[in-house]
Residue, then its C-alpha position, 0 to 999 in steps of 0.5 A: x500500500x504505501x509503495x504505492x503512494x506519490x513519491x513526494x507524498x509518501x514519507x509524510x504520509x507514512x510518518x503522519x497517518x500510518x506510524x502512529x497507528x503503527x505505535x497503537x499495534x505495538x501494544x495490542x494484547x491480541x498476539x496475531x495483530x503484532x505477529x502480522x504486523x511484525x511481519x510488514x513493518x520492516x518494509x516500511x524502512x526503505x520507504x521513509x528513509x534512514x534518518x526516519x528509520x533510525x528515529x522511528x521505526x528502530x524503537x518499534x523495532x526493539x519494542x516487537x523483538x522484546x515480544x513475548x510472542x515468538x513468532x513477532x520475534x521470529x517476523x521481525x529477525x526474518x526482514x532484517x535486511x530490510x533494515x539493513x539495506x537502509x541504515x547500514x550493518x553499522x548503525x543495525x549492529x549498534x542499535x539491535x546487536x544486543x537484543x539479537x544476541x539475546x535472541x541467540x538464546x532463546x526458548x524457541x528453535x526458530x527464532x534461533x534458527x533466524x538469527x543463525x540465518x541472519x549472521x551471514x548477512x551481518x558479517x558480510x557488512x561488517 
């Protein structure tokens, strides 16, 4: 939906309308509403730009990969790229390097398995 939007308009509309919507789903108590939406989110990275990536979207970021609900984990791990593709393995690396370490511990074997997926890609920007 937003890809869609006029180039000159997008990123205000994202940041305007859709964020704080965004900021809502964070904490919804519904478990499936936060795991799609950890699921789209991190496309919204190349669509606003690295500055508004950094400031807006990496504390929601932090906020789902804190989530108790696995599969929100799992969803946001999964489309790091995205992220990284925008801000850099530096700036990822500083902002959620520790909360991916911690993930590496995690109860759930898929979500390790993502951030096992993930190292490659990390490294190689390093």
């Amino acid at each position: 939906f937003c890809a869609n939007l006029k180039k000159s308009a997008r990123e205000s509309a994202i940041l305007n309308n859709i964020l704080p919507v965004v900021k809502e789903l964070v904490t919804d108590p519904n478990q499936h509403v936060k795991t799609e939406l950890a699921g789209v989110i991190m496309g919204l990275a190349p669509l606003v730009g690295k500055e508004n990536t950094i400031s807006q979207l990496l504390p929601i970021y932090m906020q789902l990969l804190k989530d108790s609900t696995a599969e929100v984990r799992l969803n946001i791990i999964s489309s790091l790229d995205k992220v990284n593709d925008v801000i850099g393995a530096s700036q990822l690396s500083q902002s959620l390097l520790p909360a991916i370490v911690e993930l590496a511990e995690d109860g759930k074997w898929r979500v390790r398995l993502a951030i096992v997926q993930f190292m490659p890609l990390l490294a190689a920007q390093l």
